[in-house]
Every structure is written in structure tokens, then in C-alpha cells.
C-alpha atoms as a printed R data frame, in Angstrom:
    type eleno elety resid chain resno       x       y       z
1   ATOM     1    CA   UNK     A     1 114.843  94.248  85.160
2   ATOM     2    CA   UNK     A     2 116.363  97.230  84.982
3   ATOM     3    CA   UNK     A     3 120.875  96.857  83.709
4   ATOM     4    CA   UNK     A     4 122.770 100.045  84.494
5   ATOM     5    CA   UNK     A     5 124.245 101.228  81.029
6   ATOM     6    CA   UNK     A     6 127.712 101.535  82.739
7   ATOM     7    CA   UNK     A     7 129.843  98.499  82.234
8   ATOM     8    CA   UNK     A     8 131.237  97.727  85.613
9   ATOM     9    CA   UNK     A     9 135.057  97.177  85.274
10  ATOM    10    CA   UNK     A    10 138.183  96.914  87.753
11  ATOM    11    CA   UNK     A    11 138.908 100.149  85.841
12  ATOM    12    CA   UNK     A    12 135.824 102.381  86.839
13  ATOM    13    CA   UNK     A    13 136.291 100.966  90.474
14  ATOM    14    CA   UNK     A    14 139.099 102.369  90.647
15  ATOM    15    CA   UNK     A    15 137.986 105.879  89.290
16  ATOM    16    CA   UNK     A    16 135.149 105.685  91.640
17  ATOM    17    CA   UNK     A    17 137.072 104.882  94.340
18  ATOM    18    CA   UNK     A    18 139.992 107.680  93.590
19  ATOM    19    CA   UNK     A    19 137.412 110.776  93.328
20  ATOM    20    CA   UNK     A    20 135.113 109.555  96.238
21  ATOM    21    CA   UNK     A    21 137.433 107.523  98.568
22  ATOM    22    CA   UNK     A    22 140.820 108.477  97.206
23  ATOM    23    CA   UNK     A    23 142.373 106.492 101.030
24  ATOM    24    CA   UNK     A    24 141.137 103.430  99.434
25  ATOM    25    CA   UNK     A    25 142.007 103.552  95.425
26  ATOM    26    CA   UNK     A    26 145.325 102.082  95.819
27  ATOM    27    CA   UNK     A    27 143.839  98.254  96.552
28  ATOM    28    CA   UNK     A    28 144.278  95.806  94.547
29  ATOM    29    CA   UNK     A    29 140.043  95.455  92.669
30  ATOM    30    CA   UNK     A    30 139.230  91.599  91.384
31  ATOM    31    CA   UNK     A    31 136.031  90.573  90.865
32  ATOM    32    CA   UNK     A    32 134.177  88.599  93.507
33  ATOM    33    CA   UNK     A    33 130.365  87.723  91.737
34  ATOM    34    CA   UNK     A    34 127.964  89.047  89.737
35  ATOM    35    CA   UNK     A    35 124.645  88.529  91.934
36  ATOM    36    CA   UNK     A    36 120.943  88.919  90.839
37  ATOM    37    CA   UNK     A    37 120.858  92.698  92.327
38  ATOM    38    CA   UNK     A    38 124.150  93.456  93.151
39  ATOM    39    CA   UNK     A    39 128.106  92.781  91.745
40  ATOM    40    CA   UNK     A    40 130.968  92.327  94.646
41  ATOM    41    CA   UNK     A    41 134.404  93.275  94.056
42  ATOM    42    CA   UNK     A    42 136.851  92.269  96.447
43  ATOM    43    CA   UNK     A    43 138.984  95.598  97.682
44  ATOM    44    CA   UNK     A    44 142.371  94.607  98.745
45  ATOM    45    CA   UNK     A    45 142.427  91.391 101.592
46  ATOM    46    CA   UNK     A    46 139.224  92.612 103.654
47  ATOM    47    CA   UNK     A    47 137.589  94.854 102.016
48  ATOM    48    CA   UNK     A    48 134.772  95.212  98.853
49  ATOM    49    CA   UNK     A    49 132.910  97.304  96.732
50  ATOM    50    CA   UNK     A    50 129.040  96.601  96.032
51  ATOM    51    CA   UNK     A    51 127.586  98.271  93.012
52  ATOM    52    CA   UNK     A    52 123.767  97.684  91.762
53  ATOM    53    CA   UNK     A    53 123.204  96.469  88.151
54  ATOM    54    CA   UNK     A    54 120.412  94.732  87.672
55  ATOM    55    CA   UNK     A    55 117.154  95.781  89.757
56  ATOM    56    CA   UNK     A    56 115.849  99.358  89.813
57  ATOM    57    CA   UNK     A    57 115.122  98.832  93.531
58  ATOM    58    CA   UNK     A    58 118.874  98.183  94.468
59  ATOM    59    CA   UNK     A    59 119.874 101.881  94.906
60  ATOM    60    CA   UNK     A    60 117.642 102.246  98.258
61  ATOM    61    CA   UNK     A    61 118.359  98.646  99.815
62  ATOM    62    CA   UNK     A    62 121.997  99.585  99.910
63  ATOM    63    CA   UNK     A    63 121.176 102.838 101.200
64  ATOM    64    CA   UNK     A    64 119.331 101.267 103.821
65  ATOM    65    CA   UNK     A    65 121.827  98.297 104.942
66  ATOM    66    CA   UNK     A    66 124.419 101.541 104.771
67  ATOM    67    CA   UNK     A    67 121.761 103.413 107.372
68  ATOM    68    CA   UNK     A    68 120.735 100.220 109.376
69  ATOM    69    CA   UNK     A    69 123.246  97.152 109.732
70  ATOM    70    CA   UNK     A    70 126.178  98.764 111.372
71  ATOM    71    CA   UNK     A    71 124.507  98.927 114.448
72  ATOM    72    CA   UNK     A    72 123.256  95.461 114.280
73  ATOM    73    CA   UNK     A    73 126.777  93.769 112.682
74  ATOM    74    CA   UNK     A    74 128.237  93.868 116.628
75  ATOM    75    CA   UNK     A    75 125.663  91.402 118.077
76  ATOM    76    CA   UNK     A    76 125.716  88.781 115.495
77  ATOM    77    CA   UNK     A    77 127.675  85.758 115.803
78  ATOM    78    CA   UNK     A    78 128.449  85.474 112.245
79  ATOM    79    CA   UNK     A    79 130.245  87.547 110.238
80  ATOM    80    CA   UNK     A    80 128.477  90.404 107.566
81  ATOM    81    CA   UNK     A    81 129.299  92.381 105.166
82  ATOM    82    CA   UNK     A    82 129.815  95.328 107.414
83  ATOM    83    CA   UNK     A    83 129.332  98.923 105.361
84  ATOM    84    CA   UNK     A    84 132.394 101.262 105.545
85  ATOM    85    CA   UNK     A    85 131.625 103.766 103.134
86  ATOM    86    CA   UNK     A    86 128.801 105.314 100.585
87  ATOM    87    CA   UNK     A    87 129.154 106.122  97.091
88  ATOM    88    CA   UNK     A    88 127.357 108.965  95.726
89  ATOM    89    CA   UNK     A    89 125.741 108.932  92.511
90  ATOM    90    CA   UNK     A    90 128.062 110.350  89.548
91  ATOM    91    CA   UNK     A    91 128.670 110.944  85.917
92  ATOM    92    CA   UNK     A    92 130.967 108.391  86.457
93  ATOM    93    CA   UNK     A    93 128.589 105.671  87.980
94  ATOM    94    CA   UNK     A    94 124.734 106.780  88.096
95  ATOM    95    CA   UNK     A    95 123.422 104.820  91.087
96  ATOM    96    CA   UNK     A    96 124.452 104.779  94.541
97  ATOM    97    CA   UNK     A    97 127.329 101.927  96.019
98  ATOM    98    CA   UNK     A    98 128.658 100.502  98.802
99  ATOM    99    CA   UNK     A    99 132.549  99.938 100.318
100 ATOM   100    CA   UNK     A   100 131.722  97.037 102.876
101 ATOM   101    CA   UNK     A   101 133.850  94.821 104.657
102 ATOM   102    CA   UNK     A   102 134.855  91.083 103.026
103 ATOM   103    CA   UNK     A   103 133.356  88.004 104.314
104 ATOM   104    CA   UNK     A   104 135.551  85.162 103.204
105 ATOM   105    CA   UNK     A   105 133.137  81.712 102.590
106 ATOM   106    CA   UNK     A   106 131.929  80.072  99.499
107 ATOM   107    CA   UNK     A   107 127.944  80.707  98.560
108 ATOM   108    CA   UNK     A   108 125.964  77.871  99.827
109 ATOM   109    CA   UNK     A   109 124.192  77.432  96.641
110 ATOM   110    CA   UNK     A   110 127.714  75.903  95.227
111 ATOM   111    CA   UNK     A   111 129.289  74.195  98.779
112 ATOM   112    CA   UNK     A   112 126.113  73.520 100.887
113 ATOM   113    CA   UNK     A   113 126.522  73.097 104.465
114 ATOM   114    CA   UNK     A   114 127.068  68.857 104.964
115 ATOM   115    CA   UNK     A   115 128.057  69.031 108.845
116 ATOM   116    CA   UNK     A   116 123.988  69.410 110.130
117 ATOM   117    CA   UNK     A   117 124.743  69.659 114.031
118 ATOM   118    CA   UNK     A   118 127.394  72.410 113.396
119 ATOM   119    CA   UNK     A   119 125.138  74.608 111.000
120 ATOM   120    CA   UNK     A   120 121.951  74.162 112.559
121 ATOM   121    CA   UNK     A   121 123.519  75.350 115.494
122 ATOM   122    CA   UNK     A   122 125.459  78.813 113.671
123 ATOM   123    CA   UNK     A   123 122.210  79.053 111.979
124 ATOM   124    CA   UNK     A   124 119.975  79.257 114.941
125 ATOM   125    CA   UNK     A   125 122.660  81.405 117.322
126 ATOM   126    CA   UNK     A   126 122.788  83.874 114.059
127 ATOM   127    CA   UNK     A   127 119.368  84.225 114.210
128 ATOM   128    CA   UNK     A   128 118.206  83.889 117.793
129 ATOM   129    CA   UNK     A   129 120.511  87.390 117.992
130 ATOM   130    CA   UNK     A   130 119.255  88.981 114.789
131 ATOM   131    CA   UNK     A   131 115.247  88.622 116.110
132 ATOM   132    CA   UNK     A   132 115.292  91.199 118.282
133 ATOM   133    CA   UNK     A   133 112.616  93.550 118.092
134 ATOM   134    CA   UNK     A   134 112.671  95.962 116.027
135 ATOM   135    CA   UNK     A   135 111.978 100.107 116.586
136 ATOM   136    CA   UNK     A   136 108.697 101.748 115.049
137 ATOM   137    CA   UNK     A   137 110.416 103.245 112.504
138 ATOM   138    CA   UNK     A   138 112.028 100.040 110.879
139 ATOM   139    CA   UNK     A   139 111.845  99.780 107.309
140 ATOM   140    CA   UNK     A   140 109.188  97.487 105.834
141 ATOM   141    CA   UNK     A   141 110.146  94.477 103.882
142 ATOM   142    CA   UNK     A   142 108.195  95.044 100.669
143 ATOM   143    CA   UNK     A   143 105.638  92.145 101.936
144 ATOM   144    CA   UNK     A   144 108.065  89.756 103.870
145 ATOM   145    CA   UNK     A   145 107.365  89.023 106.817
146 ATOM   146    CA   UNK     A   146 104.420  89.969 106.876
147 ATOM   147    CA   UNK     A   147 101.154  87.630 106.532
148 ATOM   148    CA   UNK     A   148 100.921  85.089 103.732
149 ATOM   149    CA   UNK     A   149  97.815  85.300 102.586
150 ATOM   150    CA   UNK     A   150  99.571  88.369 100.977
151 ATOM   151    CA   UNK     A   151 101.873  86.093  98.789
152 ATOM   152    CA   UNK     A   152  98.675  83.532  97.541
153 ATOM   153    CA   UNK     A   153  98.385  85.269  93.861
154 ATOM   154    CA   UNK     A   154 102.550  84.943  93.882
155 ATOM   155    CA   UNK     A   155 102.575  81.146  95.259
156 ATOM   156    CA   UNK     A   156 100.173  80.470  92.842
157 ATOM   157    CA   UNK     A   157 101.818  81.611  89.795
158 ATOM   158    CA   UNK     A   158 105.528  80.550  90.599
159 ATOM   159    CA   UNK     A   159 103.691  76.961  91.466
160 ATOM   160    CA   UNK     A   160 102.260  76.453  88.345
161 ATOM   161    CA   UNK     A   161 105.326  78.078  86.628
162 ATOM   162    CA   UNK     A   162 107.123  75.286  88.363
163 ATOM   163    CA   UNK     A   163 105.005  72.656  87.215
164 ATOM   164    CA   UNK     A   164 104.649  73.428  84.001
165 ATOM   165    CA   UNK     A   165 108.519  73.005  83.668
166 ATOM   166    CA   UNK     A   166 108.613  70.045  85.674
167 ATOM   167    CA   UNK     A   167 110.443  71.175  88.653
168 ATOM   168    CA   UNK     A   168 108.104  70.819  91.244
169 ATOM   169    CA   UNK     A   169 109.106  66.773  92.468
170 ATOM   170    CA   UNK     A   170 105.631  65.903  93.747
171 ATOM   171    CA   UNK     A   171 102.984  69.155  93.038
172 ATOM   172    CA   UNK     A   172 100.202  67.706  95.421
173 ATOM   173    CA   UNK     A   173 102.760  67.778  98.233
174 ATOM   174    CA   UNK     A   174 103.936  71.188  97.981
175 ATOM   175    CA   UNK     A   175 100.276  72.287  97.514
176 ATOM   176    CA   UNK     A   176  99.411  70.680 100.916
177 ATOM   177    CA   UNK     A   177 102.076  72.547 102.560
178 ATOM   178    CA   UNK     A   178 101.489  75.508 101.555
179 ATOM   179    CA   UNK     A   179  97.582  75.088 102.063
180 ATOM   180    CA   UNK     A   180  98.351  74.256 105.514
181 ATOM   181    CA   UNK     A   181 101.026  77.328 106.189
182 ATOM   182    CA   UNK     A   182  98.359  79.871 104.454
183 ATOM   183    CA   UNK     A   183  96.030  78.356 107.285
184 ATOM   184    CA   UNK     A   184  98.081  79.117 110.425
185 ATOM   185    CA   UNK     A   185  97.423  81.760 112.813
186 ATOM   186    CA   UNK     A   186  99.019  85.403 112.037
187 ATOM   187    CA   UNK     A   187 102.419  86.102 113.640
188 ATOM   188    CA   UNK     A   188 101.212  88.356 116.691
189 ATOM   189    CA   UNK     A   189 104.036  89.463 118.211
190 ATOM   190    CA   UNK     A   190 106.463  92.633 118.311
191 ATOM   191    CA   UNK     A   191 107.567  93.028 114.861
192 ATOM   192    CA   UNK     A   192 111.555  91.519 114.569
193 ATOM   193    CA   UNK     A   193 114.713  92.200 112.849
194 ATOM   194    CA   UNK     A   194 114.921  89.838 110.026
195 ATOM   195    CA   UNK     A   195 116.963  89.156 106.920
196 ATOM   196    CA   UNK     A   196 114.071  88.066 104.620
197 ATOM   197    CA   UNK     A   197 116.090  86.533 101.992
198 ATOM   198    CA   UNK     A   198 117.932  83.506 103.502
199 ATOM   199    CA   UNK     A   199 118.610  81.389 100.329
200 ATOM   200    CA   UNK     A   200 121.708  79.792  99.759
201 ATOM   201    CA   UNK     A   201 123.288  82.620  97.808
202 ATOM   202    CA   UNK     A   202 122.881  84.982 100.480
203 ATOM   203    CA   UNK     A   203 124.811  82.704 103.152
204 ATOM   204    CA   UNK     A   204 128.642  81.713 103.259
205 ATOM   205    CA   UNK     A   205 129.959  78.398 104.357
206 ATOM   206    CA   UNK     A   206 133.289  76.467 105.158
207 ATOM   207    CA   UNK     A   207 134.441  73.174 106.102
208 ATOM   208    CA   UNK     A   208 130.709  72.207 105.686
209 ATOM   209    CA   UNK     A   209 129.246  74.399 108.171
210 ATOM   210    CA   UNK     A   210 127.851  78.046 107.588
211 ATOM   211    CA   UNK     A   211 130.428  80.977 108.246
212 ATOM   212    CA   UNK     A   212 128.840  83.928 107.187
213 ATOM   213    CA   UNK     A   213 125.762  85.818 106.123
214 ATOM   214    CA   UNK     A   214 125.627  88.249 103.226
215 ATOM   215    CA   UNK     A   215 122.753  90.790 101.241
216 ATOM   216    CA   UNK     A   216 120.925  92.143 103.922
217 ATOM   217    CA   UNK     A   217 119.238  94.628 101.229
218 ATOM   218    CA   UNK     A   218 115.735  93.278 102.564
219 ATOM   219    CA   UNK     A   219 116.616  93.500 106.355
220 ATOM   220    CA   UNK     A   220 113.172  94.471 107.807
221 ATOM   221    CA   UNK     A   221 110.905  93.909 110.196
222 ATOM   222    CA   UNK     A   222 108.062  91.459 110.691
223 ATOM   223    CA   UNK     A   223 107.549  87.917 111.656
224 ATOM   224    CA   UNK     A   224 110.201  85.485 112.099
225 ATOM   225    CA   UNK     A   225 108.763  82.802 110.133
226 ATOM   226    CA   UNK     A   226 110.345  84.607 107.044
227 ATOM   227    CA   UNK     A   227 113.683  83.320 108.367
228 ATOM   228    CA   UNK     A   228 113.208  80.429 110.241
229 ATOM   229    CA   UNK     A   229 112.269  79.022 106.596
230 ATOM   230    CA   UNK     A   230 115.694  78.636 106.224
231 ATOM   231    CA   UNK     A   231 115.853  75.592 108.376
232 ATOM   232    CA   UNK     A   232 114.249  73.442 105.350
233 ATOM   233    CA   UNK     A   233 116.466  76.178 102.759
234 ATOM   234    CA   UNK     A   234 119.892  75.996 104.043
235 ATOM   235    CA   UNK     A   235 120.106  72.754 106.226
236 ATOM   236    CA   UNK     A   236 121.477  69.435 105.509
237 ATOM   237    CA   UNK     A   237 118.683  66.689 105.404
238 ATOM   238    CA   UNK     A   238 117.892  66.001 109.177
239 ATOM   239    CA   UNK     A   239 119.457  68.974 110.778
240 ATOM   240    CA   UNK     A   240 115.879  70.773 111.199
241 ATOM   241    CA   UNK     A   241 115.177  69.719 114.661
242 ATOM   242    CA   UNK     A   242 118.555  70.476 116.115
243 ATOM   243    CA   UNK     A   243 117.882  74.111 114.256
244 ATOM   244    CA   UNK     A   244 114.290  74.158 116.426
245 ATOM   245    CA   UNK     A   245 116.157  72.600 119.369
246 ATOM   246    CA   UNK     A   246 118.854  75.461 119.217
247 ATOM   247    CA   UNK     A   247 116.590  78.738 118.195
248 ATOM   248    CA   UNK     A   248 114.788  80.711 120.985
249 ATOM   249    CA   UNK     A   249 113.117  81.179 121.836
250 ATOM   250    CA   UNK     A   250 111.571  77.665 120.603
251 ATOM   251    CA   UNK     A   251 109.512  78.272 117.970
252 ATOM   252    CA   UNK     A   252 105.386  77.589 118.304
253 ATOM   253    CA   UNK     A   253 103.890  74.923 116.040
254 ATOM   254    CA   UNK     A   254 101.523  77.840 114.535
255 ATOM   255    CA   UNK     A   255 105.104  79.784 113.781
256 ATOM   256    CA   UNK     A   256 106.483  76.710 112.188
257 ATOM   257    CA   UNK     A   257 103.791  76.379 110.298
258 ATOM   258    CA   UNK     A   258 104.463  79.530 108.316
259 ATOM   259    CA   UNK     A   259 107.724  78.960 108.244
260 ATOM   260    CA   UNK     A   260 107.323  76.139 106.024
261 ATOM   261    CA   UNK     A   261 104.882  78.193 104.054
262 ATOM   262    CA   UNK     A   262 107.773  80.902 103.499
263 ATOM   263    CA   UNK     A   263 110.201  77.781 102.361
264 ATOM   264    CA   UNK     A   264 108.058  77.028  99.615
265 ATOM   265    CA   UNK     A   265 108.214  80.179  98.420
266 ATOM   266    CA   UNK     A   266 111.557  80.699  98.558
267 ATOM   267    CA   UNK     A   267 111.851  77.720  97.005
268 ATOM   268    CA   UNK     A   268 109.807  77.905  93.965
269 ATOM   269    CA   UNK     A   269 111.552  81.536  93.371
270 ATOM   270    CA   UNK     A   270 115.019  79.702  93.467
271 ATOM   271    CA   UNK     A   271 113.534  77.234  91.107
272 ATOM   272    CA   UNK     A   272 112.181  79.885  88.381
273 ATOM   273    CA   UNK     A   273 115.500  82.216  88.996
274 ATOM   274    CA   UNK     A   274 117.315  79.153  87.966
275 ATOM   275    CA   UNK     A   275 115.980  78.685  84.514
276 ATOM   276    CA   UNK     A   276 117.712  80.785  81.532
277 ATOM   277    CA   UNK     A   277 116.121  83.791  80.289
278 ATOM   278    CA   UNK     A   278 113.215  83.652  83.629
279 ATOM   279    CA   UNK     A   279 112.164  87.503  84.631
280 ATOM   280    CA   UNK     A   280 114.062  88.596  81.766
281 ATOM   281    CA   UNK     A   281 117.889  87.740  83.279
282 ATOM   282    CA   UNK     A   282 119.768  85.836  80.520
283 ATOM   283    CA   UNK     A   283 121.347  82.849  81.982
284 ATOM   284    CA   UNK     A   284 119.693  82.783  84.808
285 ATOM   285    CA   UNK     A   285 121.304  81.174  88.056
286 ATOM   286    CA   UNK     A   286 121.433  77.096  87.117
287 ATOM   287    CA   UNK     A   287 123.120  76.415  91.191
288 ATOM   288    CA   UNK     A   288 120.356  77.477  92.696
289 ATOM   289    CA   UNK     A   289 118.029  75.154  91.239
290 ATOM   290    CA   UNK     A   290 119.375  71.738  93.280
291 ATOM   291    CA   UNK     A   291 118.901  73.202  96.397
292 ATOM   292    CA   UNK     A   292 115.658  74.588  95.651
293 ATOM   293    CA   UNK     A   293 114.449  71.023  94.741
294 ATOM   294    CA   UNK     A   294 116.107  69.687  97.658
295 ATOM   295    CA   UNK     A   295 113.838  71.854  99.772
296 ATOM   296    CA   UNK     A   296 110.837  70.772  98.345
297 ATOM   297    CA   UNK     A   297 112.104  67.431  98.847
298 ATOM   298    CA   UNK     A   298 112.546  68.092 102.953
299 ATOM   299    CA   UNK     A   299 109.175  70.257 103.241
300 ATOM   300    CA   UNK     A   300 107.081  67.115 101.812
301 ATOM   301    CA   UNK     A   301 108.879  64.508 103.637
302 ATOM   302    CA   UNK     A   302 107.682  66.038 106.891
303 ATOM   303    CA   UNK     A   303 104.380  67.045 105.843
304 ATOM   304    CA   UNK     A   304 102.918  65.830 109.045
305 ATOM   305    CA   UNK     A   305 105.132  67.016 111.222
């Protein structure tokens, strides 16, 4: 993990704001959350400011939602954090930033969605318009999307990681699932928009339903699978059909099959992200643990489906 040495304060906001974007200096700057890549500050009502702090690798995904997701915002039927302006590197701030626009909703890891019809259905309209595919020169998602047997050293060290802190609810389960997603047919399609990191962080809700999407750093392209995970990620307990029911186009079993593969890894990630002190984060992120159990819980429950 790499911290920027610049404490991140309402203060330098401001500053930043006043010799870059001098229009916008006069909002009002509160903090909204301190992510795992990212912090958000809300700018005035509708606006905020995104600033890296944690991962080296955050400087050229917000270069590249600043490049790509404008032109995709328009077509999705959720709202996203729409970016309005660049920030340079300084001597003020050494790392790139983003002015965005503000997408009111609480994260899903601490208000999960609890109305299943209603966000299985925003869920699968969001992303039945985001898979679209994608031109040649898309940027790659740093392995998502892309086949599984890439991520078999990874799922086997986060499993047994999980295990060995007791997480994992019933370890021959998950196992089987994943053996069985590993063993599915390639995605051989054109290569898609996707998000490729659908957890419940990264996506808003209100009055139990999901209202927004957010952190499209690792928008990419590649197989749909990656997202449709978030069926078993996001959903209330038996919402994943009407998700399948609602998605097109409807999903084939061979693509479903992966996409359960892709949930236990997003899964077991949440799980060791959770824990204090894991990847070198100190107090790691303790809400995202329940729903990463919860997931598990759904995958194995319908390991014959």
C-alpha cells in the first residue's frame, strides 16, 4: 500500500480547488468517506472531489474513468459519479484528482438492498445497458474479466487465508463452487463494458433498493461474468432469479457458471479486506465482512443450481 504523505484536509481542498478550479472553491468541502483507494469529499449540494491515498495504482484509474465514463454516464439507468473536472499533479497535492458529480445513497455494505424484486430489477437494467461492447482500444482490467483460470493461485491463497481465520462458513462448499466455475467454458464473445468491482461499497442504495453505482476505476472490458457476480454480492436472499429473469440478454448456464466463480472471489477479498491490519491497511473495513459471508452463504445454498 502505498499513503500519500499529504494529509488530506477540507483546507487543502480548498487550495486545490482555488489554484486549479478557482469557479468551484467557494463550496462548502465536508467529508464524504475514506475508501480503500480513494477519499470523497462532498463539494457543495451535487458536487465532489476524489483524491487517491492509499494505492499507487489510483492515479491512472481516475485518469481513465476521467477519459472513459462520460460518454457512457448518459445510457445508464442509474446514477454515477459523473467526472467534471481533472486535477493536475502539484506541490500542493502530488497525484492526480477528480471533481465528479454527487450521487446521494448510502453504501450497500452498511444499508443492503432488502426490497429483492426492486433491486434485482435496477441491478439487471444497470447492467443490461453498461454490457455493451466495447471498442478495440478499451482499457484492460488488470485480469478481470478475463478467464479464471488466471485467478487459481489468488483463489487459492485468499481461501485458505479465509479458513485459517474461520470465515469461510462451510470450506468444502465454496471449494466446489469454485471447482465447478474454474471448469466452465471461456467467455467467447465480443469483449463488454464492465465495472469489475461490484461489491457493496461500490453501489448506493435507498429505501431498500439500489440507487446508484460508484468507483468505476476498474471499468474495462471483458466477460460479463465479472459483473453478473453481483447477483449472489449485492442481492437480497432469493432475488437471483428475478436478476437472471431481468438481465439480457439471459445469461447461458456456462456464463453463470463463472459468474459464481467471480462471487467467490469477490467474496473472499471482502472477507480478508475486512480484518484489521490485512494487506497492510490498519483497521481494515469490519462492514464488509457480513455481506461477504452472506454471499458465501447464497453461492453454497444453490450449489446445484
Amino acid at each position: 500500500m502505498t499513503h500519500t504523505e499529504t494529509e488530506i484536509t477540507a483546507e487543502l481542498i480548498r487550495d486545490l480547488l482555488h489554484d486549479q478550479h478557482p469557479d468551484l472553491a467557494g463550496h462548502p468541502v465536508t467529508l464524504g468517506a475514506r475508501g480503500w483507494d480513494n477519499q470523497l469529499w462532498r463539494l457543495g449540494d451535487d458536487l465532489a472531489v476524489r483524491l487517491p491515498w492509499a494505492t499507487g495504482s489510483a492515479d491512472a484509474l481516475l485518469r481513465k474513468e476521467h477519459a472513459v465514463l462520460p460518454a457512457l454516464a448518459p445510457d445508464l439507468p442509474l446514477p454515477v459519479p459523473v467526472p467534471q473536472r481533472l486535477g493536475e499533479p502539484s506541490e500542493r497535492f502530488p497525484r492526480p484528482w477528480l471533481v465528479t458529480t454527487w450521487v446521494p445513497g448510502e453504501p450497500a455494505d452498511r444499508a443492503p438492498a432488502t426490497r429483492g424484486t426492486e433491486a434485482a430489477d435496477a441491478l439487471a437494467a444497470f447492467l443490461t445497458a453498461l454490457h455493451r461492447p466495447a471498442p478495440a482500444d478499451a482499457p484492460a482490467g488488470r485480469g478481470r474479466g478475463g478467464p479464471l483460470a488466471d485467478y487459481a493461485e489468488g483463489f487459492a491463497k485468499m481461501f485458505a487465508a479465509a479458513v485459517d481465520t474461520g470465515q469461510v462458513p462451510d470450506p468444502d462448499a465454496v471449494r466446489a463452487v469454485w471447482a465447478d466455475a474454474a471448469a466452465a467454458p471461456d467467455w467467447t464473445g465480443p469483449a463488454l463494458w464492465i465495472h469489475a468491482d461490484l461489491h457493496p461499497a461500490n453501489v448506493l442504495t435507498a429505501d431498500g433498493t439500489i440507487c446508484g453505482v460508484i468507483d468505476f476505476g476498474d471499468l474495462c472490458a471483458g466477460d460479463p461474468a465479472c459483473d453478473l457476480a453481483a447477483a449472489w454480492v449485492l442481492l437480497p436472499d432469493g432475488a437471483t432469479d428475478r436478476f437472471h429473469q431481468a438481465y439480457r440478454p439471459t445469461p447461458d448456464a456456462a456464463t453463470l457458471r463463472r459468474a459464481r466463480g467471480w462471487a467467490v472471489l469477490r467474496a473472499l477479498s471482502c472477507l480478508l479486506i475486512g480484518e484489521a491490519g490485512v494487506h497492510g491497511r490498519p483497521g481494515g473495513k469490519p462492514t464488509w465482512g457480513p455481506p461477504a459471508q452472506a454471499t458465501l452463504r447464497r453461492l453454497t445454498a444453490t450449489a446445484d443450481r
